[in-house]
N, C-alpha and C positions, 0 to 999 in steps of 0.2 A: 504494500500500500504506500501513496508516494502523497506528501501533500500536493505536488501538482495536479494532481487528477481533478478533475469534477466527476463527483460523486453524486447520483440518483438512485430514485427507490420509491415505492409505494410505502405511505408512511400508516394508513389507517388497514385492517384486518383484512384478509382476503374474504373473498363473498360478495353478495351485492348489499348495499346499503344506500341511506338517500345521499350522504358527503363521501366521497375519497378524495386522501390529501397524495399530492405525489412534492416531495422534497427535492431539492437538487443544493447540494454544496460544492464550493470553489471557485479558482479562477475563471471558468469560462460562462457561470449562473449568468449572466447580462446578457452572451449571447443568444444562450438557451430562452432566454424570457423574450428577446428580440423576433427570437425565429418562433415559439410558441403563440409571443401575444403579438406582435407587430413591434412593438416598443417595449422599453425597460419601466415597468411599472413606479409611480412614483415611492419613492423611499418609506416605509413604516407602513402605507396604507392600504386598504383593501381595494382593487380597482379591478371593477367591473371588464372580463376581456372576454374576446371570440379567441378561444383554443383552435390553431390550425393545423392543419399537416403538412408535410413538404412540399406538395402540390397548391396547397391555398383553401384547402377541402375545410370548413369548418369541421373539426371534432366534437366543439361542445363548447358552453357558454357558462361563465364562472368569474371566481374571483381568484387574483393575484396576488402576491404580495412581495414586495422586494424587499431584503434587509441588507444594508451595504456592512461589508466589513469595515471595523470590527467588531460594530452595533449588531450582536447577531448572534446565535446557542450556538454557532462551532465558530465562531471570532471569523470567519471567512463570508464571503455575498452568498447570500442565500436565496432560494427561491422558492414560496410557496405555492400550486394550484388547488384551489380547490375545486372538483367539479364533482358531476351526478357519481354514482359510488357503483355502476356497474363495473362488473369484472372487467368487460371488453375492451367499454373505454378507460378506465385504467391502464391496460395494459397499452392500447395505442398510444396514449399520452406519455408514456413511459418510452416507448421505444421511437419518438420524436425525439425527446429528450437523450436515447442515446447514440437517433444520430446528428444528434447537433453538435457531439461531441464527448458527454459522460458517457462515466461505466456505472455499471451497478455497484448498489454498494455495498461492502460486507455489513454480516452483523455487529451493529453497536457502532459504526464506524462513524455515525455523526457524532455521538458522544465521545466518541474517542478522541475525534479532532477538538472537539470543545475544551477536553483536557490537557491533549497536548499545545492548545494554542492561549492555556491558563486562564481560560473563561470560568472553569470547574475546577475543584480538584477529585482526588480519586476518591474519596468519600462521597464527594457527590454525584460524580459517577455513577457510580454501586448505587447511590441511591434512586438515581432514576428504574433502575430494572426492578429494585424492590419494590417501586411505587407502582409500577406498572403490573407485578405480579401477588403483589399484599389479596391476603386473602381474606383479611379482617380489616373490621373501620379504626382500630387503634392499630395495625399492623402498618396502614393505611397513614395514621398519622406519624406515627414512628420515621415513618421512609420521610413523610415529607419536612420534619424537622431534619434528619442528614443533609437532603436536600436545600435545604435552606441555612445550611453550614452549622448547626450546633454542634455537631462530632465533631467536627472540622477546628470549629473553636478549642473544645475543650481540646485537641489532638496539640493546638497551637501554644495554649497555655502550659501544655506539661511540658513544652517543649521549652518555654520561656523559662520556666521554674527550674528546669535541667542547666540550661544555660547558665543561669546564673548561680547554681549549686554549684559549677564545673570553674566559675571564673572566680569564686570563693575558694577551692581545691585547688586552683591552679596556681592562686596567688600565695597558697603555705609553700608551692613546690619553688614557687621562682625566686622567692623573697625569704628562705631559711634565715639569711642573717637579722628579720626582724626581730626586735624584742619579744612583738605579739607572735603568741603559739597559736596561731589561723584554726590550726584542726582544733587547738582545746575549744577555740570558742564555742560558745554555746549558740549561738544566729546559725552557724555551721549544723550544729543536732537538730534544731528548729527548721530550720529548712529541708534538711533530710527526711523528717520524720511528715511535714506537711506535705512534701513531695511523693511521699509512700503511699500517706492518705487518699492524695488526690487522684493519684494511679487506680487505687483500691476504690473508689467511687466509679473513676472512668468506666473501668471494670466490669464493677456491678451493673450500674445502666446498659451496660453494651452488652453484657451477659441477657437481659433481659430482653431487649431489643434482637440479639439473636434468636433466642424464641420466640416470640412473635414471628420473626420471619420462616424459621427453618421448621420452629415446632419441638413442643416436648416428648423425649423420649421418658417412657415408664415402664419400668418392669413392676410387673404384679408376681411378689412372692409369698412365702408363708408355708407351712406345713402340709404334710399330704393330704387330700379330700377336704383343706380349710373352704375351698371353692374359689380356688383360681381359676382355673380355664371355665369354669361358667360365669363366674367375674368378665372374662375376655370377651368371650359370646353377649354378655348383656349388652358390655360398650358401644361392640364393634356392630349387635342387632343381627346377629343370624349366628348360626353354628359352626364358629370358625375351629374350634376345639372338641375332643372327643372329652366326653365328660360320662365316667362309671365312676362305682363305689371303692374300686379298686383302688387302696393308695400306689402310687407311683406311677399312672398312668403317664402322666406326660415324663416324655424321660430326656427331650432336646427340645430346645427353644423355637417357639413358636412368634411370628411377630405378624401384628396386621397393624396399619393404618387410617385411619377415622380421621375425621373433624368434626368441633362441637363450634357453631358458630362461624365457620371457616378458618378457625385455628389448627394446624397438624399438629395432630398425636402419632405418637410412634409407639402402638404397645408391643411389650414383653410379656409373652404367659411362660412359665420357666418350671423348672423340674422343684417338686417338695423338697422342701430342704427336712433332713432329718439322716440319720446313723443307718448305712446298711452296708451288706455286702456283695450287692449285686454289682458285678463291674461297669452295666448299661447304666445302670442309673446313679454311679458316682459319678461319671463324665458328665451326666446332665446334671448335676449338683455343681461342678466344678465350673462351669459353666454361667449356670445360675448367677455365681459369685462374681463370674466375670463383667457380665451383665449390670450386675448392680453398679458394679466399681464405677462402669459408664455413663448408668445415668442420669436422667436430670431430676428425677423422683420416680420412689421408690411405694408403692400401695402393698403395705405387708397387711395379708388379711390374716384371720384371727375366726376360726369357728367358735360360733355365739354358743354352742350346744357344749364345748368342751370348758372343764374349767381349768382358769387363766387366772395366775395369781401373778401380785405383783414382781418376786424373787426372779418366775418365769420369764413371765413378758423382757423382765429385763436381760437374763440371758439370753433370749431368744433375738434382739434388739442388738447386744451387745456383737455378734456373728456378722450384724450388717455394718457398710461402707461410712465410717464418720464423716465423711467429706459429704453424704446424701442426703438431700432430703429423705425425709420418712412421712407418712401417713400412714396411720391406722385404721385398720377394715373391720369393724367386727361384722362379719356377715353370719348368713342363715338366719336372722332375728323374726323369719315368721313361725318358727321353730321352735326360739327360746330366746330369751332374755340373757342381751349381753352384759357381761360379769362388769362390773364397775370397778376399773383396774384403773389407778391414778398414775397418769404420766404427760411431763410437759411436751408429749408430740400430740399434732391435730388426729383427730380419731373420728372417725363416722359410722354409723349403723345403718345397715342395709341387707336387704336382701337380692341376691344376684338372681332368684329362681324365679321372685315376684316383682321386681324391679322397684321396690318399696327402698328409698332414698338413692336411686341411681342418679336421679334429678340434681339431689345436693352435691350428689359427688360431681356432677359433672360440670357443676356451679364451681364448686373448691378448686378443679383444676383448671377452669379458668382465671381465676383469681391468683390462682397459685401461677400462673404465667404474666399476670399483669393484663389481662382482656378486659376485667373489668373495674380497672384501680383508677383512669385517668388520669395516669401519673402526665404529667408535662416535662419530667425530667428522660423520658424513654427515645432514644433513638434507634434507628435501624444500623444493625450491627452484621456483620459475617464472621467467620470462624478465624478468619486470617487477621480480623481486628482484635480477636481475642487472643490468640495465638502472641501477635506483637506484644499487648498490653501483659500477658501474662510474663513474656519475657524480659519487659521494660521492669515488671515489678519486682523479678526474682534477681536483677541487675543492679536496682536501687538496697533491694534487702541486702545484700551483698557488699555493698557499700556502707549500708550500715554498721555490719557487723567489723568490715576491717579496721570504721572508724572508732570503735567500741573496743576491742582487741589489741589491733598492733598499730594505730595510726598511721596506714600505710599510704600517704598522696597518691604517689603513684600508681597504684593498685587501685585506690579509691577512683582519680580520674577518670579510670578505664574501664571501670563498672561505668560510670556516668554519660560515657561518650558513647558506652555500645547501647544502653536505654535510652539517649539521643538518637541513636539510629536504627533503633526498633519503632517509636512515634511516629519516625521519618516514614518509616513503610507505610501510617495509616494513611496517606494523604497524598505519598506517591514522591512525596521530594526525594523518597530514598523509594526507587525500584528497577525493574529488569523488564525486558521486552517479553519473555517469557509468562511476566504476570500478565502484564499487558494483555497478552493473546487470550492467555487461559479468562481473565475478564470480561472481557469485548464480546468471543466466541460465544456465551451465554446468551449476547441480547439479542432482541428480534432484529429484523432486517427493517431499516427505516428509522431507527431511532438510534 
């Protein structure tokens, strides 16, 4: 792909509809409007044109729009037509357009020029696909804050905070023969520790923001016959799992996909966890474990008919993943009354067979992603911004501690400078052609 190119494309869904837009970016957009509309539409405004063909043939009767560079969503002259939204004439319009001189365009690749010509950064990039793919109306709003630079912001200020931790550290490394001992200060601990914070915040939001987009992953575990895999089947609404009296029936992990509200769930029905000697169903235990370590909440059910004391539940508790959420299942409750076990995890009553509080739960696990909190602090996130911040964070900890230990500047700097350039990834100042690709190749054709 070359910035000389002029680039076209059908920018609205294929099909018929009453609007199709066709998009044209680059050098030669003037021509292209010259030869489609007769003249170069006047700049910003919507102008009334006869669409021609090579011959003079009218195509179709619509409206224009010209954006000169740099005034424009990919900084280059831009051309919009809008006309009737038939397949056919789309496609005519389109291949006037390439041969007045564009090519088609890849996917993403208007966006792409918008970033490389720093109209956008890569935050906001990403964020246009998200907006265009959100499948919920806070998912929805998530994307459009990215879009409108909050991650970007916040990506900017840890970057400021980094900086000037770095020219604080740099100044004990260059300046030994001052009096003042730079590392003992305490502005030096202070800013550390605010900087760790504010990572640890970025974080969480963006952690949140990734759900929303991607979706929660849930393993439902617990004991044999507690009624998981009928657990899985209520969610999912049909009999995605075999369910007998037999303990150990499920013996390898099972996973289907739902939405509540247009939020993705990712479930896990998993092997009973419990002491045996069957080699089949150790693997599917081992596994289980695996599972949990992964993800993002955990629904450990609990048969309402067995009794469950407190000494139990906390053993039983203590086998699972500290790093996980947990929620408590008592199910079978049209059966028997769930044991009143005290514990500061959220717990719910239901029944899987009659689907008497499947409702609540599937309230709680929206809430438990943020779908229905209205948070305003929530942006649209990806795994690759989590990935960086995660690394940014274990960089600054690190720093921490050699400041706390051996007062090592040097050491210290170089924590500092690589979580500098971890930040850098989210926004693109620090990247490779290869993400580039892997990026862009996501979006649709035309945007």
């Amino acid at each position: 792909m070359s910035p000389a190119d002029t680039i076209a494309a059908i920018a609205t869904p294929p099909g018929r509809g009453g609007i199709g837009v066709l998009r044209v970016s680059g050098p030669r957009a003037r021509d292209i409007a010259a030869a489609l509309c007769g003249d170069v539409p006047q700049p910003r405004r919507a102008c009334l044109k006869t669409f021609r063909d090579s011959d003079g043939t009218a195509l179709d009767r619509g409206l224009a729009i010209f954006f000169p560079a740099p005034a424009s969503f990919t900084g280059e002259d831009v051309l919009e037509l809008h006309a009737h939204g038939g397949p056919v004439l789309m496609d005519l319009l389109l291949d006037r357009a390439l041969q007045s001189g564009a090519r088609i365009a890849e996917p993403g690749e208007f966006t792409q020029r918008a970033f490389l010509n720093d109209k956008i950064d890569l935050v906001q990039a990403e964020a246009v696909a998200d907006l265009i793919d959100s499948g919920s109306r806070q998912a929805a709003r998530s994307a459009t804050r990215s879009l409108q630079g909050e991650f970007s912001a916040r990506a900017r200020s840890l970057t400021q905070q980094l900086i000037e931790t770095r020219m604080h550290v740099e100044a004990a490394i260059d300046f030994p023969e001052e009096e003042i001992d730079f590392l003992a200060d305490t502005v030096l601990h202070r800013r550390l520790e605010a900087l760790a914070r504010s990572i640890s915040e970025t974080l969480n939001s963006a952690h949140q923001g990734a759900l929303l987009r991607e979706g929660m992953t849930i393993v439902i575990a617990g004991k044999p016959n507690a009624g998981k895999s009928s657990l899985l089947n209520a969610l999912a609404g049909y009999d995605a799992a075999i369910v007998t009296s037999v303990p150990g029936t499920t013996r390898d992990v099972l996973r289907e996909r739902i939405a509540i509200d247009g939020m993705p769930l990712h479930i896990i029905d998993t092997a009973g966890l419990r002491e045996t000697r069957d080699v089949i169903e150790t693997e599917g235990i081992k596994r289980t474990h695996r599972e949990m370590a992964k993800a993002d909440r955990i629904l450990y059910v609990i048969d309402s008919a067995e009794s469950t004391t407190p000494d139990s539940l906390r053993n039983e508790l203590a086998a699972l993943p500290v790093d996980t959420a947990v929620t408590l299942i008592y199910n079978k409750v049209d059966v028997a009354e769930p044991a009143a076990v005290p514990s500061d995890i959220p717990a719910l009553n239901l029944s899987a067979r009659t689907g008497a509080g499947l409702m609540q739960l599937r309230q709680h696990l929206k809430e438990a992603v943020g779908l229905q909190d209205g948070s305003a602090t929530t942006f649209s996130a990806r795994g690759r911004h989590l990935d960086a911040l995660r690394r940014a964070q274990q960089h600054v900890d690190t720093a921490i501690r050699l400041l706390a230990d051996r007062k090592a500047g040097e050491l210290m700097a170089e924590e500092l400078r690589l979580a500098q350039h971890d930040i850098g990834e989210i926004t693109g100042e620090v990247t490779s052609d290869d993400l580039l690709g892997q990026i862009f190749a996501k979006f649709c054709i035309g945007k």
